[in-house]
Each structure stands twice: as C-alpha cells, then as structure tokens.
C-alpha positions in Angstrom: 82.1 -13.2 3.0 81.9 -13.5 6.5 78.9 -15.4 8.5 77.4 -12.8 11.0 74.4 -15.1 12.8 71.6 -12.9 12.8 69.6 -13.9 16.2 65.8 -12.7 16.2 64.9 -11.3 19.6 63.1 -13.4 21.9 59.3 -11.8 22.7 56.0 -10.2 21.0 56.3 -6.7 20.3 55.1 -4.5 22.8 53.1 -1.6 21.1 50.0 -3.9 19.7 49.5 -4.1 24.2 49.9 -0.2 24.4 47.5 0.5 21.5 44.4 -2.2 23.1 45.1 -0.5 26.9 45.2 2.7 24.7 41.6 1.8 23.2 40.5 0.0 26.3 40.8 3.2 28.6 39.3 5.5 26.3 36.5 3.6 26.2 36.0 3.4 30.1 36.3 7.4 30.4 33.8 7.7 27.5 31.6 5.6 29.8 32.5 6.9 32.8 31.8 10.8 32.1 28.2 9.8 29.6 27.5 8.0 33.4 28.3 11.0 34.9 26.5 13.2 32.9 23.3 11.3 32.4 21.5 12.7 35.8 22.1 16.4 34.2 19.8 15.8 31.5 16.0 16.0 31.9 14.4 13.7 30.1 12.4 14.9 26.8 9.0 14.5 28.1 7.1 13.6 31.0 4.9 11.7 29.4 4.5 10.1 25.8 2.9 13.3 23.3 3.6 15.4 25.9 5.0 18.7 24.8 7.0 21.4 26.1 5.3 23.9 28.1 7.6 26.5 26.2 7.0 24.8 22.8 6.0 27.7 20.0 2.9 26.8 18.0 3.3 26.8 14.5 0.9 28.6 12.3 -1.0 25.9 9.8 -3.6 25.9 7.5 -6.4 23.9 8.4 -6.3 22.3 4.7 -3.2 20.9 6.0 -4.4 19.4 9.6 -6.6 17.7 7.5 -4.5 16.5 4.7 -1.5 15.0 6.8 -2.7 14.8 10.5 0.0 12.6 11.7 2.5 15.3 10.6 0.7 17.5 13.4 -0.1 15.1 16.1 1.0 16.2 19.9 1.8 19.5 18.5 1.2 22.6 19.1 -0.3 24.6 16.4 -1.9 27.9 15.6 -4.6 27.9 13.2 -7.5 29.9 11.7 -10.5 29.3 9.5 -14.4 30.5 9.3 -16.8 28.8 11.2 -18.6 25.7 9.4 -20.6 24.4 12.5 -21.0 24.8 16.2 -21.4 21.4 17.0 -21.7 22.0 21.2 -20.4 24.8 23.6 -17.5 23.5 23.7 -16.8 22.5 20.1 -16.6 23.5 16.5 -15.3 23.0 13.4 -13.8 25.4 11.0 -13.1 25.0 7.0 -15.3 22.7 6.8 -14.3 19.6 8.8 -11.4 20.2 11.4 -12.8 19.8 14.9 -11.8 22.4 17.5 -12.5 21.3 21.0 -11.9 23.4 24.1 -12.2 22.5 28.0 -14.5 25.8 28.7 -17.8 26.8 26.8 -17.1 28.8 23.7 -18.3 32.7 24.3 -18.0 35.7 22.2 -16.3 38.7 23.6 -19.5 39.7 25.7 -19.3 36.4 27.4 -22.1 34.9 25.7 -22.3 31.5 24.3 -21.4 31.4 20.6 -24.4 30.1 18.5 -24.5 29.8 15.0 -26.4 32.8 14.1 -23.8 35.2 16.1 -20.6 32.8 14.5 -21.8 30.9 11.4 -18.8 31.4 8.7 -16.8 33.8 11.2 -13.1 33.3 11.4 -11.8 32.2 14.3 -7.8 32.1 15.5 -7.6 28.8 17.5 -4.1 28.0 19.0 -4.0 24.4 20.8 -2.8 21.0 20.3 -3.8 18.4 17.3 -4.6 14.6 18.8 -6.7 12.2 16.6 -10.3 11.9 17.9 -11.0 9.3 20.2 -13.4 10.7 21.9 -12.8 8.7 25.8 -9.6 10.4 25.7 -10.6 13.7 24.4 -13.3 13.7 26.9 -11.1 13.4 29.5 -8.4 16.0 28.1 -11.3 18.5 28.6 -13.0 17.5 31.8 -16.1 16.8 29.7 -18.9 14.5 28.8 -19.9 15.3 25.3 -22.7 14.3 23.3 -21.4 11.0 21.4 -23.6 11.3 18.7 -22.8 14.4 17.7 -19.1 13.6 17.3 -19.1 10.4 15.4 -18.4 11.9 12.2 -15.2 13.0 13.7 -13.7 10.1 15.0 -10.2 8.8 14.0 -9.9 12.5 12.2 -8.0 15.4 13.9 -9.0 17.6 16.3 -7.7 20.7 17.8 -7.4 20.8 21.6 -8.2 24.3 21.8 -5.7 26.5 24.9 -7.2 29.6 23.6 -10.1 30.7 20.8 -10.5 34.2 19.3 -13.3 35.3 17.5 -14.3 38.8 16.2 -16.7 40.8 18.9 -20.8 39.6 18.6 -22.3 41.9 15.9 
C-alpha cells in the first residue's frame, strides 16, 4: 500500500465566526428598532391606579367589593344595592356596609337632598371607582372635608368613588 501524507489544513474553521456576527447583529437590530419604537408607545398610566379614561366599568355585586376588595381596587365598576344608611350628603352605603362616596351632594331626581326617609332601603345604580378608605386621600379625591367620626367604621374597607349615582324618582 502506498503512503499518501494526509496534511491537516492550517486555520480555525470559519463558520463558528459567521454564526457569532450572525447572532451578534440580530441582536443589535432587535435593539435598535425596540429603541426606535419605544417613543410610539404611551405609557399605561399617568399616574399609579390611574385608569383609562375609556376603561368599561364592570358590573359587580356589592357582596363581592366586600368580600375581595383588592380584586377591585383602582377599578372601575358598576354596582347596585338598596340603601342601608345615608351617612352625609355626599355618602352612603348600600347592602349593608359598602361605602359609596361622591364629589357633589347626593339629590333625588327633583334635586333634593336624599335623606333617609325619601331613600332608606331604595336601590341605587352607582358606577365609580373602588379605593380602600383612607379617608385624607378620599377627602381630597372629592374636594371635601367630611365628618371623621362618622367614617371611622369604614376605614381600611372599600369604598366606591361614586362618577355617577341613580336612584328611583322621590315618592
């Protein structure tokens, strides 16, 4: 048999290099267009529990508020309940212990202020955003000063920050 010298080639292979450069510039386009494309996005909120203006309240029981309200903070919700006390003009609380709070007096259809022999155990449809009560910062949510003691059985429970309240017409 003959000797044929079998000479191995001098050098690293080559395509390990192609494949990192390969790697190496995807990665700097990825970068480059999430750069790019980071001033198009508006950020989520504009301030922390903030929620969107065009955010669609959804419908709750007020059993439920009250039996998970951590589930329902800084969201908006629509919810509905008879009347269990009229705790100030701008407040009451429905099914028994959820808090409703609004930033104007509470009237009936007539414009009058709700009282409880007009409203006492009268549903009302309340649609506004649950916050825990502290009542400093619901005060100023509202543009209001209210009456402390009449509000410490609510605090650290959920209230209602009412946008809107209807009630059936005065009878």
């Amino acid at each position: 048999m003959a000797d044929i010298p079998v000479h191995r080639k001098a050098g690293m292979a080559w395509w390990p290099w192609l494949l990192l450069a390969a790697l190496v510039l995807g990665a700097l386009v990825w970068l480059l267009v999430a750069w790019l494309n980071n001033g198009d996005r508006a950020p989520a909120t504009t301030q922390p529990g903030a929620v969107p203006a065009n955010a669609t309240p959804a419908t709750v029981a007020p059993s439920a508020i009250l039996a998970n309200p951590r589930s329902f903070y800084d969201r908006p919700v629509t919810t509905s309940g008879e009347v269990t006390d009229i705790v100030s003009l701008r407040a009451l609380a429905v099914a028994g212990d959820l808090l409703i709070v609004s930033r104007q007096d509470l009237r009936d259809a007539q414009g009058r202020p709700l009282t409880t022999s007009v409203y006492g155990r009268d549903p009302v449809r309340v649609t506004g955003t649950v916050r825990e009560f502290k009542l400093a910062e619901i005060e100023r949510e509202i543009g209001a000063d209210l009456e402390d003691d009449k509000f410490t059985r609510w605090l650290g429970k959920p209230v209602v920050v009412a946008g809107s309240v209807a009630a059936p017409p005065a009878r």
